[in-house]
C-alpha positions in Angstrom: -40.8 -93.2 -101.9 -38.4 -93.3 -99.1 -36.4 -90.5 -100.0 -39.3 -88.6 -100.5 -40.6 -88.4 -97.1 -36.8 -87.9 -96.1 -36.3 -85.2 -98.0 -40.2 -84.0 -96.5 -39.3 -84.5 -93.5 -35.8 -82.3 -94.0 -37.9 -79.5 -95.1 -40.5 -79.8 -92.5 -37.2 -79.8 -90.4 -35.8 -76.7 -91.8 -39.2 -74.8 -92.2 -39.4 -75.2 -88.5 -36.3 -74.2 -87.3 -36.6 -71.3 -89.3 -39.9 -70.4 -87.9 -38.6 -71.1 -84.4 -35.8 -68.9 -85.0 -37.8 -66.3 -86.1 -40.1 -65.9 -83.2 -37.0 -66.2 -81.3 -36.1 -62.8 -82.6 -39.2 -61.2 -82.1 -39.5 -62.2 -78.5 -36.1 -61.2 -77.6 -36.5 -58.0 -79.7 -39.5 -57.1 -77.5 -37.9 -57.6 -74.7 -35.3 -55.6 -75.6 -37.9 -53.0 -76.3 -39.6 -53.1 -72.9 -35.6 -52.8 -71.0 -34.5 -49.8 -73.7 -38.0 -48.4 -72.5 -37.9 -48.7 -68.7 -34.1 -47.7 -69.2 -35.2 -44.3 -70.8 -38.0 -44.1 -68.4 -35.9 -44.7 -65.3 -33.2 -41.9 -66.9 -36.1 -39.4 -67.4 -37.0 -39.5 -64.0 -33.4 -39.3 -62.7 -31.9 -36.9 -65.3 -31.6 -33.4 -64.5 -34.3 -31.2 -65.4 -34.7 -31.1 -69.2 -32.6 -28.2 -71.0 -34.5 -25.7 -73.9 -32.2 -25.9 -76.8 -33.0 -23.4 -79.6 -31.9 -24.8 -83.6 -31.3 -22.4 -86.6 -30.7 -24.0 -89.4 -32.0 -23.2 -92.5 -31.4 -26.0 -94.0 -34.1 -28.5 -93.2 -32.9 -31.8 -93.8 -30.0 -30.5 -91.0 -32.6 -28.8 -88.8 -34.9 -32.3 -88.9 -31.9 -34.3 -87.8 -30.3 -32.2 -85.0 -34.2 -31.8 -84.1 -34.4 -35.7 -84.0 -31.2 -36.4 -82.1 -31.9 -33.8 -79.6 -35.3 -34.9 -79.0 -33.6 -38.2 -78.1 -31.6 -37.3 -75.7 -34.4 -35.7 -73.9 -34.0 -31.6 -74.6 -36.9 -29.7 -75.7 -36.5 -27.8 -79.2 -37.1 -24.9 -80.3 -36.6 -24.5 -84.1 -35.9 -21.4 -86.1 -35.5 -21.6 -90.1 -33.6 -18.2 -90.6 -31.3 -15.8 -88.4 -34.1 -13.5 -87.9 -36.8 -16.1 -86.3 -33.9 -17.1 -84.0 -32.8 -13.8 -82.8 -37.0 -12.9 -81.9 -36.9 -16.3 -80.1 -33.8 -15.3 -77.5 -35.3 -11.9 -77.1 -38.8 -13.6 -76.9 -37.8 -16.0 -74.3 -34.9 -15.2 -71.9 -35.1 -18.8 -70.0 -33.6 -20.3 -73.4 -29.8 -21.4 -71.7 -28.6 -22.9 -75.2 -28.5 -22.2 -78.6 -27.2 -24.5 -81.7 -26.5 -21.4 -85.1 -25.4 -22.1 -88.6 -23.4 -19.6 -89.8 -25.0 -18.9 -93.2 -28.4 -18.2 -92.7 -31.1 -15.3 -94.3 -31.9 -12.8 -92.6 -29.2 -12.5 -90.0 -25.9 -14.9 -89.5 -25.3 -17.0 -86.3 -22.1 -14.5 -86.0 -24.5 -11.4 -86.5 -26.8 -13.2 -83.6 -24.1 -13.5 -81.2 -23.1 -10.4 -81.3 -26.6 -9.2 -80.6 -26.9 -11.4 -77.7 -23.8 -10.2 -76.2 -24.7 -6.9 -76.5 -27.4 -7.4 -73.9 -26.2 -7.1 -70.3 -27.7 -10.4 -68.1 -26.6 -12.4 -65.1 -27.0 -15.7 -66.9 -26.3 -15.7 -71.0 -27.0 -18.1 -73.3 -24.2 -21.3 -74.3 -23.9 -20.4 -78.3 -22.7 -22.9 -80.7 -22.1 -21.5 -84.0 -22.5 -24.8 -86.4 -20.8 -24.2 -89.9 -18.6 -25.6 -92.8 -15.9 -22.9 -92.3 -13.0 -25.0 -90.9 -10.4 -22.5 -91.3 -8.2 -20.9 -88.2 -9.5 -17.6 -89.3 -13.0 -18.5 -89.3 -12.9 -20.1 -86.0 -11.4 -17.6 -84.1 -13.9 -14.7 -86.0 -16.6 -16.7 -84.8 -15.3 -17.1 -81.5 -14.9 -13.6 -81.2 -18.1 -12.8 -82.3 -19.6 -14.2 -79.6 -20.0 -18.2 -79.5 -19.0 -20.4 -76.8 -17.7 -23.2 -79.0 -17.1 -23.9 -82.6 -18.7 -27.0 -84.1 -18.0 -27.8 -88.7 -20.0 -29.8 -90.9 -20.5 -32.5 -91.6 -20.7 -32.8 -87.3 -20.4 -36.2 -85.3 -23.4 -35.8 -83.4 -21.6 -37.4 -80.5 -19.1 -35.0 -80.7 -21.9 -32.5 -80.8 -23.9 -33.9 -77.7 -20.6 -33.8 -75.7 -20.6 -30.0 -76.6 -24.2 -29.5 -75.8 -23.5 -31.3 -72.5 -20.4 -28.8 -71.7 -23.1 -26.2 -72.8 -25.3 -27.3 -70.0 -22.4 -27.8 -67.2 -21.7 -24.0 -67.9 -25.0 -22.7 -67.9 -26.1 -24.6 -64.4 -22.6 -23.0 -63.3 -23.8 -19.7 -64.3 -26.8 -20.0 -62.7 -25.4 -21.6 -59.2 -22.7 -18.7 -59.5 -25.5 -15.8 -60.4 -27.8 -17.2 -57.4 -25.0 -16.9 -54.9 -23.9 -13.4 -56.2 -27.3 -12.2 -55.6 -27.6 -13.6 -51.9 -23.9 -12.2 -51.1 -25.3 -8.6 -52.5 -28.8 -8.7 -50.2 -26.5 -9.8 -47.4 -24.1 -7.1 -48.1 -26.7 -4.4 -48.5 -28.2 -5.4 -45.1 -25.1 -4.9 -43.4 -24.4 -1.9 -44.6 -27.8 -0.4 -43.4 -26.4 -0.1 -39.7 -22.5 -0.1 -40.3 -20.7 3.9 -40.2 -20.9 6.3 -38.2 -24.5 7.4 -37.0 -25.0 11.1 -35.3 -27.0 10.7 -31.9 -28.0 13.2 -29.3 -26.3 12.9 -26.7 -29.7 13.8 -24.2 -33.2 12.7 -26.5 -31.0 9.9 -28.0 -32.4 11.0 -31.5 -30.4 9.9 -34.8 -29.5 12.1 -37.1 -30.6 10.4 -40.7 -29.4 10.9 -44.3 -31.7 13.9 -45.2 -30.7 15.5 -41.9 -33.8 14.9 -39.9 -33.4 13.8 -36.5 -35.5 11.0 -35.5 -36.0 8.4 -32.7 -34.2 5.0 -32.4 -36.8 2.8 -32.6 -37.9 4.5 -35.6 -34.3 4.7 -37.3 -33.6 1.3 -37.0 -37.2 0.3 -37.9 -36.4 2.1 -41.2 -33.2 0.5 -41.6 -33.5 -3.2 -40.6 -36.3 -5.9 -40.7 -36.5 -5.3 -37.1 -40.1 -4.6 -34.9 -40.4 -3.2 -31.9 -42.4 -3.7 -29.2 -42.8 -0.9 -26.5 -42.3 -1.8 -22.7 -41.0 0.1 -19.5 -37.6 -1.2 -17.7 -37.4 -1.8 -14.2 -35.0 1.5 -13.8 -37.3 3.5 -15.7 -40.1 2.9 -13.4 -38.3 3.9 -10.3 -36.9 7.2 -12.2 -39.6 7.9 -13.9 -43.1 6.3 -13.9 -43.8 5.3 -10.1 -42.8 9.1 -9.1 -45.4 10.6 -11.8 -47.6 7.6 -10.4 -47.0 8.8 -6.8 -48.0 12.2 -7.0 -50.8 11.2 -9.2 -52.5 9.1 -6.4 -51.5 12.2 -4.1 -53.6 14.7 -5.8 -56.6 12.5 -5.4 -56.6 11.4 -8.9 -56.4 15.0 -10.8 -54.3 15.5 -13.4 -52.0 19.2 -13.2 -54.3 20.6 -15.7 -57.0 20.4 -13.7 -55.2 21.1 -10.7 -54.6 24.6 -12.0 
């Protein structure tokens, strides 16, 4: 009877130890839940802004799972199940910095793509990552030269992968920093030149002599040439020269003008 309740009680024992164990797990695993969560929340909100990634992959078991992983990580996805959906998607949308190809694809390869999208003069093209089997020296540098950026062969490491996609993005925001600039130095430069030569000027009316060979006044010149406004006044030496005399002999004639002095 007595080793009954013993081994009752060694049970009882065990059953709740295992039970406290248990909730143990769950408590620490919902914890866990609540950090990873705040964690990604805080990283969302100090991460850059997120990057449009296109996928074409034709495969879809591959195009789920790079969709998955790069979801993840925080990009938005674009997916494309042939060569010919993802070259109408970079023509469709031109803010789309990065793009993920397999090589072997219907319709058009990700070397055919690249070559399209190369051919297309822009200030900021697209990162392309051609994503293929081939693992030969040939094949790598014939993709290279067909366009891509970088070279990535199945089966991939995803983490290699994501440290090429965030390469791709370094290179893009580069490209964009470096295109912005170019464009201010070209509206600076093209103000400058506006008033910078040699400008023909009468040497009596003051006139400017323009392009189409019209001769024109200054304020009206540089008016056309520069952001600048005028506002009309009358100088101190003007008004002795010019305006008081005119002024003088106006008051003189008891008011009449020479029109109708005549």
């Amino acid at each position: 009877m007595t080793s009954g309740r013993l081994r009752f009680a060694g049970i009882e024992s065990f059953v709740l130890l295992f039970a406290c164990r248990r909730i143990a797990c769950q408590v620490g695993a919902r914890r866990q839940g609540r950090a990873g969560k705040a964690n990604r929340l805080r990283l969302r909100e100090s991460d850059e802004p997120v990057v449009k990634i296109l996928i074409a992959e034709d495969d879809p078991v591959s195009r789920r799972l790079l969709e998955a992983r790069l979801l993840k990580d925080g990009h938005q996805v674009i997916l494309a199940e042939d060569g010919e959906q993802a070259w109408l998607a970079l023509q469709k949308d031109a803010t789309i910095p990065l793009a993920i190809l397999d090589w072997n694809m219907p319709g058009l390869t990700g070397a055919e793509i690249c070559q399209q999208a190369r051919q297309i003069k822009t200030d900021q093209p697209p990162y392309l990552i051609l994503l293929t089997s081939r693992d030969t020296r040939e094949d790598i540098v014939s993709g290279l030269q067909a366009g891509a950026n970088d070279y990535v062969t199945k089966p991939f490491d995803f983490d290699e992968l994501r440290a090429r996609v965030q390469v791709g993005e370094r290179v893009v925001q580069l490209q964009k920093i470096l295109s912005d600039r170019v464009k201010e130095l070209e509206e600076a430069l093209t103000n400058v030149k506006m008033l910078q030569g040699l400008l023909p000027i009468c040497l009596y009316c003051k006139k400017i002599r323009d392009d189409r060979n019209y001769w024109q006044q200054l304020d009206k010149y540089v008016a056309e040439h520069t952001e600048a406004k005028f506002s009309h006044g009358i100088c101190p030496e003007c008004y002795e020269k010019v305006v008081k005399p005119e002024l003088d002999q106006y008051l003189a004639s008891g008011g009449k003008t020479p029109e109708e002095k005549s």
